[in-house]
TORNUKE-864826 format. One line per 4 residues: number of its first residue (from 1); for each residue x negated, y negated, z negated of N, C-alpha, C. Coordinates in nm, 4 decimals. Last residue first. Example, Ala and Ser with C-alpha at 12.3 -4.5 7.8 and 13.67 -1.06 7.14 Angstrom:
2
2> -1.2850 0.2250 -0.7080 -1.3670 0.1060 -0.7140 -1.2900 -0.0030 -0.7870 | -1.3190 0.5690 -0.7800 -1.2300 0.4500 -0.7800 -1.3200 0.3300 -0.7800
***
This chain:
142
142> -3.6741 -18.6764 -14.3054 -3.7589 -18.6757 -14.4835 -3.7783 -18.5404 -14.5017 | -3.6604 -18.7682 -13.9450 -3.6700 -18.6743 -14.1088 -3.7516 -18.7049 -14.1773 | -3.3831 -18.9126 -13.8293 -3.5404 -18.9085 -13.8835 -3.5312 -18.8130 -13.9064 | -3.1563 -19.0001 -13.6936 -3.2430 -18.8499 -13.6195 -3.3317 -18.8784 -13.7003
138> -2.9904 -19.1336 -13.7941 -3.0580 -19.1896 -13.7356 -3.1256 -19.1227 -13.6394 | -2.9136 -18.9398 -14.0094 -2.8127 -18.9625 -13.9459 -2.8993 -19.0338 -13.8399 | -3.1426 -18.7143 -14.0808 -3.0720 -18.8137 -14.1076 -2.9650 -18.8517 -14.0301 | -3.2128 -18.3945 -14.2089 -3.1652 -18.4596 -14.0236 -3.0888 -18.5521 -14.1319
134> -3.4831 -18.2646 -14.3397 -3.3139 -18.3305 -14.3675 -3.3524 -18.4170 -14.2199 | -3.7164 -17.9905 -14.3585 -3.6872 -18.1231 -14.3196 -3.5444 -18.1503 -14.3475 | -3.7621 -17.7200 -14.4199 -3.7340 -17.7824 -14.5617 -3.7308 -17.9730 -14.4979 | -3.9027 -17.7272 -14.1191 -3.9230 -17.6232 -14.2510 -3.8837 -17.7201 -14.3771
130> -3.8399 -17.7566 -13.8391 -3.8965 -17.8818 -13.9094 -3.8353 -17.8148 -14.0504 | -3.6944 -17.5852 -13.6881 -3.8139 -17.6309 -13.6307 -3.9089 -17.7149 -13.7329 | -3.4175 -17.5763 -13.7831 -3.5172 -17.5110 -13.8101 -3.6413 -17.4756 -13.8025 | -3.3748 -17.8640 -13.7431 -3.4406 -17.8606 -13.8740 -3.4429 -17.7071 -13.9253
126> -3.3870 -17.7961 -13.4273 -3.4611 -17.9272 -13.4952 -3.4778 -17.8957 -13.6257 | -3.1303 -17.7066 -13.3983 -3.2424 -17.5967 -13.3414 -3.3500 -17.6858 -13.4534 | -2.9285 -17.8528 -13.5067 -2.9464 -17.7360 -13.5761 -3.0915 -17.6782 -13.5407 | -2.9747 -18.0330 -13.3305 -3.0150 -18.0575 -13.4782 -2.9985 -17.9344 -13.5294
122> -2.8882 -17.8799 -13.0789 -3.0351 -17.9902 -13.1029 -3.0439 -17.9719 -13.2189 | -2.6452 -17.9272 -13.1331 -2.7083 -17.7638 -13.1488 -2.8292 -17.8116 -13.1251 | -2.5714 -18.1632 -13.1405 -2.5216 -18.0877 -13.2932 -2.6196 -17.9815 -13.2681 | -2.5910 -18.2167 -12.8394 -2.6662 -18.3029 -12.9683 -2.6768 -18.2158 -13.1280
118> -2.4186 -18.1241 -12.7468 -2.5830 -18.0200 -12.6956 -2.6641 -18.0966 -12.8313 | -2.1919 -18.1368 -12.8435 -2.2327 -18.0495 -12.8469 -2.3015 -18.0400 -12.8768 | -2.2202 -18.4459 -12.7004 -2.2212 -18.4573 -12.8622 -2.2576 -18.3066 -12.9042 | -2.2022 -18.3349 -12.4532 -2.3222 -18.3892 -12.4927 -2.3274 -18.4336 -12.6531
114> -1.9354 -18.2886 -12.4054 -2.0578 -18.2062 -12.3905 -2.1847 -18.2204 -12.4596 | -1.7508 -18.5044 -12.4728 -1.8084 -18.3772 -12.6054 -1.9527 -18.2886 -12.5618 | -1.7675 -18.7857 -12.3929 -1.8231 -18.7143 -12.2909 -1.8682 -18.5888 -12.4294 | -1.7296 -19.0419 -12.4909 -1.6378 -18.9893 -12.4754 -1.6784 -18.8245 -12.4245
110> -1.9579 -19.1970 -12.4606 -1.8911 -19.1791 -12.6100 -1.7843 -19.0987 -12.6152 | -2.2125 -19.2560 -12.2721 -2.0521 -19.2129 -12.2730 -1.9929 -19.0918 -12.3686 | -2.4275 -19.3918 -12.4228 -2.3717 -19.4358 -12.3145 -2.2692 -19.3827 -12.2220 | -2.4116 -19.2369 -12.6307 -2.4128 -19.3741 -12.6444 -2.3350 -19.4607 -12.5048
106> -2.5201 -18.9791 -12.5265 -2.3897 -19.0295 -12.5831 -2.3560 -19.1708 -12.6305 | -2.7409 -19.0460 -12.3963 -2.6338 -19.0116 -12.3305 -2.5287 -19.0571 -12.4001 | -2.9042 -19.1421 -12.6306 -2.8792 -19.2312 -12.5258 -2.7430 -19.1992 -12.4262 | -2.8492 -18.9030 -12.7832 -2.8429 -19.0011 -12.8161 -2.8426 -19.0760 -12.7307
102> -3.0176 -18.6959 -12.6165 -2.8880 -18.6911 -12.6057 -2.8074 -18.7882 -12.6869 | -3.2793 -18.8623 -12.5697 -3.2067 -18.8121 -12.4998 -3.0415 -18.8072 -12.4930 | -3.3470 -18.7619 -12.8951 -3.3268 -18.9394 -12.8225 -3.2570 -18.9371 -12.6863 | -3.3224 -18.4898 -12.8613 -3.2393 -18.6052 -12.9303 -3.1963 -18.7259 -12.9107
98> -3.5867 -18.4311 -12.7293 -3.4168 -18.4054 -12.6565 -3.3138 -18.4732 -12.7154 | -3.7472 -18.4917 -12.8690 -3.7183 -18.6386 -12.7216 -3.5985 -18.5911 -12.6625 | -3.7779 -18.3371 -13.0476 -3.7086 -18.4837 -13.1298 -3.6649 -18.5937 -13.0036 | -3.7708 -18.1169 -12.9319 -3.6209 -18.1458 -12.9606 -3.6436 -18.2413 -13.0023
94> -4.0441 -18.0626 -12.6841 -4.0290 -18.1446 -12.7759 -3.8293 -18.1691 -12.8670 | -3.9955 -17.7377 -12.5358 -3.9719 -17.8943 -12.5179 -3.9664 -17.9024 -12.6844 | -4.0132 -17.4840 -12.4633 -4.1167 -17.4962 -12.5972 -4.0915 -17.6298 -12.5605 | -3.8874 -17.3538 -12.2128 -4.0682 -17.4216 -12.2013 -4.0731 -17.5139 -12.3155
90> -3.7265 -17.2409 -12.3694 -3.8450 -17.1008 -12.3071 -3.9505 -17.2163 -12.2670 | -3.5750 -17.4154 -12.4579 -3.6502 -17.3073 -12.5482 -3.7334 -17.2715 -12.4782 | -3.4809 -17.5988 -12.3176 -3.5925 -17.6469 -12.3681 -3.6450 -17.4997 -12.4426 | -3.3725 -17.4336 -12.1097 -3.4924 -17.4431 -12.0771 -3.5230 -17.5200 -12.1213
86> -3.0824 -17.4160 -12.3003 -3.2181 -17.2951 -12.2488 -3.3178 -17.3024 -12.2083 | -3.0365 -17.6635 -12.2525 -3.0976 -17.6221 -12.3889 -3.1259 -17.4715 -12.3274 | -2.9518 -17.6815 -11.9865 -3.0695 -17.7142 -12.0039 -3.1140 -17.7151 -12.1658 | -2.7427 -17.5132 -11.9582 -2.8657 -17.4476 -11.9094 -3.0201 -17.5241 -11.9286
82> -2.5787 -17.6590 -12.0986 -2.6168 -17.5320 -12.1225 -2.7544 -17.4499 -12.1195 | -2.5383 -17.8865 -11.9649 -2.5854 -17.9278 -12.0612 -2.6543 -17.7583 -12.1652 | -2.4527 -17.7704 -11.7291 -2.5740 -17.8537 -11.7103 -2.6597 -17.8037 -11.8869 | -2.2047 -17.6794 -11.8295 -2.2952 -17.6018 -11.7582 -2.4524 -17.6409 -11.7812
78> -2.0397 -17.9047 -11.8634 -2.1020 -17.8109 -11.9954 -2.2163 -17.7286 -11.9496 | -2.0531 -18.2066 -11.7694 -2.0792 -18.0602 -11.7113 -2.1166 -18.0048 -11.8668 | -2.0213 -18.4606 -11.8645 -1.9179 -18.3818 -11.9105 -1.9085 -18.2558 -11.8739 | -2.2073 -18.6298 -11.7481 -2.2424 -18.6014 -11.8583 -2.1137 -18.4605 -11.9068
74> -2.2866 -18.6661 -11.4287 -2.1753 -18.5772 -11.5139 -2.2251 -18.4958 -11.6596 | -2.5546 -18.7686 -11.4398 -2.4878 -18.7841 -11.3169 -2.3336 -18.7437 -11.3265 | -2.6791 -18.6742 -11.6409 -2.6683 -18.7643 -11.5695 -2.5494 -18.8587 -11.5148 | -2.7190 -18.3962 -11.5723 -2.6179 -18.4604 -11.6800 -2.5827 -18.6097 -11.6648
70> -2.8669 -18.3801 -11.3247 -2.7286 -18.3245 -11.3406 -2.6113 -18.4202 -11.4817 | -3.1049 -18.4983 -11.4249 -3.0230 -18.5447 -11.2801 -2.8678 -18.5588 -11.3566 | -3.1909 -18.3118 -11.6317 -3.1505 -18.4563 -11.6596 -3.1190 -18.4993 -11.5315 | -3.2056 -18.0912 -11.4216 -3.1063 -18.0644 -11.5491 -3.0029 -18.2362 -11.6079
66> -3.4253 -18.1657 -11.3392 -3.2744 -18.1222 -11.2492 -3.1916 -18.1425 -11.3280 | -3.6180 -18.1123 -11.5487 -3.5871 -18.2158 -11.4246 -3.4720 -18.2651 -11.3871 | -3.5860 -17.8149 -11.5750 -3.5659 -17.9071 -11.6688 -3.5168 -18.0640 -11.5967 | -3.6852 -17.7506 -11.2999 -3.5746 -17.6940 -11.3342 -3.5197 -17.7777 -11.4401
62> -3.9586 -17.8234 -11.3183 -3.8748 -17.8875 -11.2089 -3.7272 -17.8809 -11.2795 | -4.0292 -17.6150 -11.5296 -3.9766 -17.8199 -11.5177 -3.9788 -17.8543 -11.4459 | -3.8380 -17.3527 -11.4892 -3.9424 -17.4455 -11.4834 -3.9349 -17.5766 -11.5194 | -3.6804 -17.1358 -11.4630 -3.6965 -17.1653 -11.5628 -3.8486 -17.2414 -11.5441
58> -3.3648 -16.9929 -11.2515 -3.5441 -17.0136 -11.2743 -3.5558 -17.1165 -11.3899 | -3.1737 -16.8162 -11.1466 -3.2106 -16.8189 -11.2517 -3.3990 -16.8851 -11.3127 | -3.0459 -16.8275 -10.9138 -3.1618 -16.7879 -10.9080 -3.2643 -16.7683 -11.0552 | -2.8640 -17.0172 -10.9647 -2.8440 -16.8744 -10.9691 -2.9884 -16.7761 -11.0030
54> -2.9814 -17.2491 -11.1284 -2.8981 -17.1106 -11.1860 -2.8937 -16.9766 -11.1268 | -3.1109 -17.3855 -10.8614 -3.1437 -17.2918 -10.9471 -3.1157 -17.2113 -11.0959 | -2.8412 -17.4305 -10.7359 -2.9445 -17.2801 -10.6991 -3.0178 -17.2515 -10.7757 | -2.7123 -17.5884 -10.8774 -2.6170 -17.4560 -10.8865 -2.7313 -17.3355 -10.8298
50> -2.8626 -17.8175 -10.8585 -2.8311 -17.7513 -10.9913 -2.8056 -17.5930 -10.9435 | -2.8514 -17.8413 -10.5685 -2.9664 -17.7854 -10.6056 -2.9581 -17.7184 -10.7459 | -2.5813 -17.9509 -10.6012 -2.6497 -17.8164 -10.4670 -2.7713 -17.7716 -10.4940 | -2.6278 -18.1325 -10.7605 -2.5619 -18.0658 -10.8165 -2.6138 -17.8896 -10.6824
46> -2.7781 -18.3011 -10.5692 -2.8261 -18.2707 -10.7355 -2.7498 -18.1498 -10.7453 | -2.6062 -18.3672 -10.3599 -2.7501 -18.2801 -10.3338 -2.7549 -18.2790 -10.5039 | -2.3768 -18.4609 -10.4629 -2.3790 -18.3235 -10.4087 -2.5178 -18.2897 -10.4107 | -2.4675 -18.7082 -10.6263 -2.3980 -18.6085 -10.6320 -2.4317 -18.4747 -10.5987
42> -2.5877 -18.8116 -10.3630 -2.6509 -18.8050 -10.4179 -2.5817 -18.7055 -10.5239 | -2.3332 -18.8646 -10.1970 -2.4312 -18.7936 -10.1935 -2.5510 -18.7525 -10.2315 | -2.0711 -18.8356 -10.3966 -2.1165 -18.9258 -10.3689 -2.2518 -18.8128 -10.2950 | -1.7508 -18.7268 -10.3648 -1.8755 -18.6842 -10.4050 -1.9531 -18.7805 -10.3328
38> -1.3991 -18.7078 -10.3431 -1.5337 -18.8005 -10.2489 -1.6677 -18.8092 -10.3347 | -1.2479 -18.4199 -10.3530 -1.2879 -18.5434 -10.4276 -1.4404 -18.6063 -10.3545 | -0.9414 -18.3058 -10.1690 -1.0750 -18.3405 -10.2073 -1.1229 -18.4569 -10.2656 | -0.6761 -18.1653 -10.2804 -0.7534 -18.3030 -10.2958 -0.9079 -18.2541 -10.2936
34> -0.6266 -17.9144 -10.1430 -0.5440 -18.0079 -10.1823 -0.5576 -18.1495 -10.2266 | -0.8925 -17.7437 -9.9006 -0.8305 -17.8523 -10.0711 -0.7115 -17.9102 -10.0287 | -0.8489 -17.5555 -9.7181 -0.7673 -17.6539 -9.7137 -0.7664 -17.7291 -9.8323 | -1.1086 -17.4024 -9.7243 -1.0515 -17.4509 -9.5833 -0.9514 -17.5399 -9.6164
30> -1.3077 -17.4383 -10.0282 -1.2332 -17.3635 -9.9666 -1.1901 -17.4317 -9.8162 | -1.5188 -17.6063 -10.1542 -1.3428 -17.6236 -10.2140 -1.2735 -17.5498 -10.1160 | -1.8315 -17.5262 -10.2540 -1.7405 -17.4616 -10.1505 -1.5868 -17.5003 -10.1943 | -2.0945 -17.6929 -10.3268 -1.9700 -17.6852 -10.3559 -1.8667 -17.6402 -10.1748
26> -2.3875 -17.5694 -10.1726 -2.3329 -17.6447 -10.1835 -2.1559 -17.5982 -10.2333 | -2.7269 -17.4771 -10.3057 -2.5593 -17.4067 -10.2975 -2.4417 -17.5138 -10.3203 | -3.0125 -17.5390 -10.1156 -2.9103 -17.5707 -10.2257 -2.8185 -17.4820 -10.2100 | -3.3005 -17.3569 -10.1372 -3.1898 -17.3693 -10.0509 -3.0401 -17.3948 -10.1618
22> -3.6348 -17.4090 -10.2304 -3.5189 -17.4010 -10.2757 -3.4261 -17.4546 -10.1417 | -3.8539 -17.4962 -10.1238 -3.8132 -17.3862 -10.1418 -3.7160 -17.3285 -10.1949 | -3.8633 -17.7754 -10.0960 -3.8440 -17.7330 -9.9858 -3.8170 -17.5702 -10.0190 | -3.9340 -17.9270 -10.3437 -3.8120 -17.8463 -10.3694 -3.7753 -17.7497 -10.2103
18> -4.1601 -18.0671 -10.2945 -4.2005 -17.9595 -10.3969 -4.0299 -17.8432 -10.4274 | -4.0805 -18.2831 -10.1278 -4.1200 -18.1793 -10.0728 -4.1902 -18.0463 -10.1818 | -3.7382 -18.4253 -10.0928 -3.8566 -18.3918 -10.2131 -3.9251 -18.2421 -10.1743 | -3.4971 -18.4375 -9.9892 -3.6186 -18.4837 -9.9193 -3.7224 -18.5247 -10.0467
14> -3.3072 -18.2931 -10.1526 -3.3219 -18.2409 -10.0117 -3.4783 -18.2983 -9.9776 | -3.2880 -18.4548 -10.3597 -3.4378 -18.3444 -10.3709 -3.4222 -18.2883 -10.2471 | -3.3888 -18.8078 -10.2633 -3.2865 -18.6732 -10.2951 -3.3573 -18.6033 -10.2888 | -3.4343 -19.0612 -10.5256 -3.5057 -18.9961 -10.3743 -3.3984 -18.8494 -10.3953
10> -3.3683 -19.3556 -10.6036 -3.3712 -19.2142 -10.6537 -3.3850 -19.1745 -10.4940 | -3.3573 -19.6633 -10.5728 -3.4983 -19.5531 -10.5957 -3.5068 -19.4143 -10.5745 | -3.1071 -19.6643 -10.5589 -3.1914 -19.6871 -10.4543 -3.3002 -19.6112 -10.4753 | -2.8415 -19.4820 -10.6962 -2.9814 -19.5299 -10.7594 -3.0544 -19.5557 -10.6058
6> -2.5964 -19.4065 -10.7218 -2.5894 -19.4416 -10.5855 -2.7204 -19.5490 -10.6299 | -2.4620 -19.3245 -10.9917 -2.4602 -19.2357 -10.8741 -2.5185 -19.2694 -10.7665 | -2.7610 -19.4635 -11.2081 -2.6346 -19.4147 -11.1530 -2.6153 -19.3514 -11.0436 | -3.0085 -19.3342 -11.2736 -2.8765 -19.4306 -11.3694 -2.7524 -19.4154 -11.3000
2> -3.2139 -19.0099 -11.2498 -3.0705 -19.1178 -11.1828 -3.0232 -19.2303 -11.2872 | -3.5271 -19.0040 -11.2187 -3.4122 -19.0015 -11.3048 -3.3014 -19.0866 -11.2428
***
């Protein structure tokens, strides 16, 4: 898991040998940007790997994985935050740890709607998951 852009620990998935099958898709800004923006490298490899497996459309927990990199790393990708409530549905994730989740995110950038979004459509998915439950404000339920 990243904290921040430039995590010692964090290992890149270039040199993560369960991702060797994956070929990233690196950000193309064309032959002349007008501004390029200095992407950190840790950055780019997450996001080069985000964008392959979209295309490729895959649906694993590696894929989930990636997802928490990505947001991470740019809580304000809508994309990210998209593709990874799709792959809590199809791999059947826990929504009360996607909550706490997107509670920590937003906590820790209050500014960032994506993630207040993915939070609102969490609770909607959540107390149809949880039959005659009430979403507290806290995330309980009664």
């Amino acid at each position: 898991m990243v904290n921040d852009a430039e995590d010692v620990a964090f290992v890149l998935y270039c040199d993560r040998p369960d991702w060797n099958d994956i070929t990233p898709i690196h950000l193309d800004e064309g032959p002349n940007p007008i501004v390029s923006i200095a992407y950190s490298d840790t950055f780019k490899d997450v996001y080069g790997y985000f964008r392959a497996i979209v295309v490729a459309n895959e649906r694993s927990e590696r894929a989930f994985e990636l997802t928490t990199d990505a947001v991470q790393l740019n809580p304000a990708n809508y994309t990210a935050w998209q593709y990874r409530r799709l792959l809590l549905e199809d791999l059947n994730k826990p929504l009360a740890d996607e909550l706490e989740f997107c509670r920590d995110t937003i906590e820790n950038n209050p500014k960032k709607l994506s993630s207040v979004a993915s939070q609102t459509i969490c609770c909607f998915q959540t107390k149809r998951s949880f039959k005659g439950a009430e979403i507290h404000r806290n995330h309980t339920f009664k």
